[in-house]
C-alpha positions as CSV (number, residue, x, y, z in Angstrom):
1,X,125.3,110.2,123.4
2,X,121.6,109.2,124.5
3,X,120.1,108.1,127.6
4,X,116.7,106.3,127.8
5,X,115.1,107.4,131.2
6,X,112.2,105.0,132.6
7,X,109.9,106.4,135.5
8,X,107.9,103.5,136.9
9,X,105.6,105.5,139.1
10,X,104.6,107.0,136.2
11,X,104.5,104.7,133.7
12,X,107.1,106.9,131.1
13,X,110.0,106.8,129.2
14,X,111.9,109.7,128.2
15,X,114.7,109.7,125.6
16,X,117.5,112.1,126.3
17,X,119.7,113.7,123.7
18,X,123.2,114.4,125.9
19,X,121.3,113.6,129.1
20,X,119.6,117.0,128.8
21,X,117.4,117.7,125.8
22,X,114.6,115.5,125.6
23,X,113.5,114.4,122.5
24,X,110.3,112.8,123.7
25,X,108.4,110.7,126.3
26,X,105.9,107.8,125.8
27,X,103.5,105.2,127.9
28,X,105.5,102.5,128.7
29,X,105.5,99.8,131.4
30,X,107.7,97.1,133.2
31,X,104.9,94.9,133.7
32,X,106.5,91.5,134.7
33,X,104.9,87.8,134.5
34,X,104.7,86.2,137.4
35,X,107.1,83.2,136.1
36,X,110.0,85.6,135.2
37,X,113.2,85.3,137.1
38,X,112.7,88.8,138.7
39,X,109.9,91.4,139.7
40,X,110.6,94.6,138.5
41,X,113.9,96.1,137.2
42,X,115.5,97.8,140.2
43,X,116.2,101.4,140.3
44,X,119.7,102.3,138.2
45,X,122.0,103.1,135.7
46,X,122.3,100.4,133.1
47,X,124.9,100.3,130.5
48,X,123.6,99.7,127.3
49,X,124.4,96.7,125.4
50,X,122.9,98.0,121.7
51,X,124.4,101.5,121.4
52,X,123.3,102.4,118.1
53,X,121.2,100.1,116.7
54,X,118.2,97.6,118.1
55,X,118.6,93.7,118.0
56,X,116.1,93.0,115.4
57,X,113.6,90.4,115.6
58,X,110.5,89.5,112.7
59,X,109.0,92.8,112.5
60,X,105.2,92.2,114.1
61,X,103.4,94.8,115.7
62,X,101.5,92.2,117.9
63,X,104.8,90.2,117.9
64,X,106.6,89.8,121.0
65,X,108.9,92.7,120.0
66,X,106.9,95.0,118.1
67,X,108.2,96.5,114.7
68,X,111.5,97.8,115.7
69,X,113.3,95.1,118.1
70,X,114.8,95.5,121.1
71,X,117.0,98.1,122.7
72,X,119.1,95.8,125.4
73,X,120.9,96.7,128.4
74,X,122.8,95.2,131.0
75,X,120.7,94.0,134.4
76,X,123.0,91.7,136.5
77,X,122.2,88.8,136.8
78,X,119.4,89.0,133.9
79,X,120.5,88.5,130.2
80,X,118.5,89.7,127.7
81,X,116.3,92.7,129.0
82,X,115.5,95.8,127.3
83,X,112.8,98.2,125.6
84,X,110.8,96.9,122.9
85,X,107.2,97.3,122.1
86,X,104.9,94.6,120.9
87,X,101.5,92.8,121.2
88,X,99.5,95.6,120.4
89,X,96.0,93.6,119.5
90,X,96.8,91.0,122.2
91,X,93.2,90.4,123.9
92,X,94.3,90.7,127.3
93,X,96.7,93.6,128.2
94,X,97.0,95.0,124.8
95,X,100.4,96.8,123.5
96,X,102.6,98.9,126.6
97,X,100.6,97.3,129.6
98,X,101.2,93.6,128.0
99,X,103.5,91.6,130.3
100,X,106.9,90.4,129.8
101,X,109.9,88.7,131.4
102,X,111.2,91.7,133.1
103,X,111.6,94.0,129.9
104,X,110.0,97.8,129.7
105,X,107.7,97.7,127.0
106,X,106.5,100.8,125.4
107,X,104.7,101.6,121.6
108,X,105.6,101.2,118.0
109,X,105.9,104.9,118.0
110,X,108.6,105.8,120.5
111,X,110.8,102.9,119.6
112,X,110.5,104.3,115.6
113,X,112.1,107.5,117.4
114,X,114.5,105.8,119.7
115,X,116.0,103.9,117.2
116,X,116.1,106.7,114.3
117,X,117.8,108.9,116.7
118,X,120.2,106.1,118.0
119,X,122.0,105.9,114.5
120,X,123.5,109.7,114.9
121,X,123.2,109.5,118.7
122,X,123.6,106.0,120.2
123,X,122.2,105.5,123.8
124,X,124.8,104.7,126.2
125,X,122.9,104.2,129.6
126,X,119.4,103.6,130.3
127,X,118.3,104.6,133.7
128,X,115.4,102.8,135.6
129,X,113.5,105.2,138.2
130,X,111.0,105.7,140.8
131,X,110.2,101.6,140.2
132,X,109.2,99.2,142.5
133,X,107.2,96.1,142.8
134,X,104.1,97.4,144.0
135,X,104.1,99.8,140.9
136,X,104.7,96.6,138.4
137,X,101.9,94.4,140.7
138,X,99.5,97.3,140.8
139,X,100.2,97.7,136.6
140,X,99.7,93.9,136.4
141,X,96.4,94.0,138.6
142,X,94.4,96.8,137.1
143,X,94.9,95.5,133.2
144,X,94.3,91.8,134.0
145,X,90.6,91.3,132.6
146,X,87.5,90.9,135.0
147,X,86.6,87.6,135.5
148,X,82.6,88.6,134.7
């Protein structure tokens, strides 16, 4: 069994093999539009909803979901958030630092890894860390583009 670990001060996400041998850590960010029905994703353990495979979606690296889908897990009260990757030529905010509605988004890399090693080890929790508002409004505010 796998845990995916996201530390919002930090901007990282670490993917556990048995919740102690780490298998690797990437840039990733829960950098949340302002229309989205919540902030930030709170500090916690989340049950995952796709254990051992993503919830695929068109495979586009500058898609909303990147190449590899979307690894869901349960937020109350929030259906549909997870880990993907995705818009990684966008103009503004390009790949990890590109908003979303309230999921952590990371590279095409780690999510090739976290969904190959899913299949022999699927990832029963994610846990959400050391994240906060101020750390998804700071994100959002130094990658928005000057007005020059």
């Amino acid at each position: 069994m796998s845990t995916l670990v996201f530390n919002g001060s930090t901007h990282k996400i670490h993917l556990y093999d048995n919740d102690t041998t780490l298998i690797g850590s990437w840039v990733a960010y829960n950098n949340v539009i302002r229309a989205a029905t919540l902030t930030h994703i709170p500090n916690g353990r989340y049950m995952s909803q796709d254990r051992s495979s993503p919830k695929h979606h068109v495979r586009d690296a500058n898609g909303m979901y990147g190449l590899h889908g979307i690894v869901r897990f349960f937020v109350p009260g929030h259906e549909g958030i997870g880990v993907h990757s995705g818009r990684l030529h966008h103009p503004t905010n390009p790949g990890p630092r590109h908003p979303t509605k309230g999921c952590i988004r990371t590279t095409d890399e780690a999510m090739a890894v976290i969904v190959d090693h899913m299949r022999t080890s699927p990832i029963t929790t994610v846990r959400v860390e050391h994240n906060c508002g101020t750390h998804s409004h700071s994100a959002r505010r130094r990658t928005r583009p000057s007005r020059a």
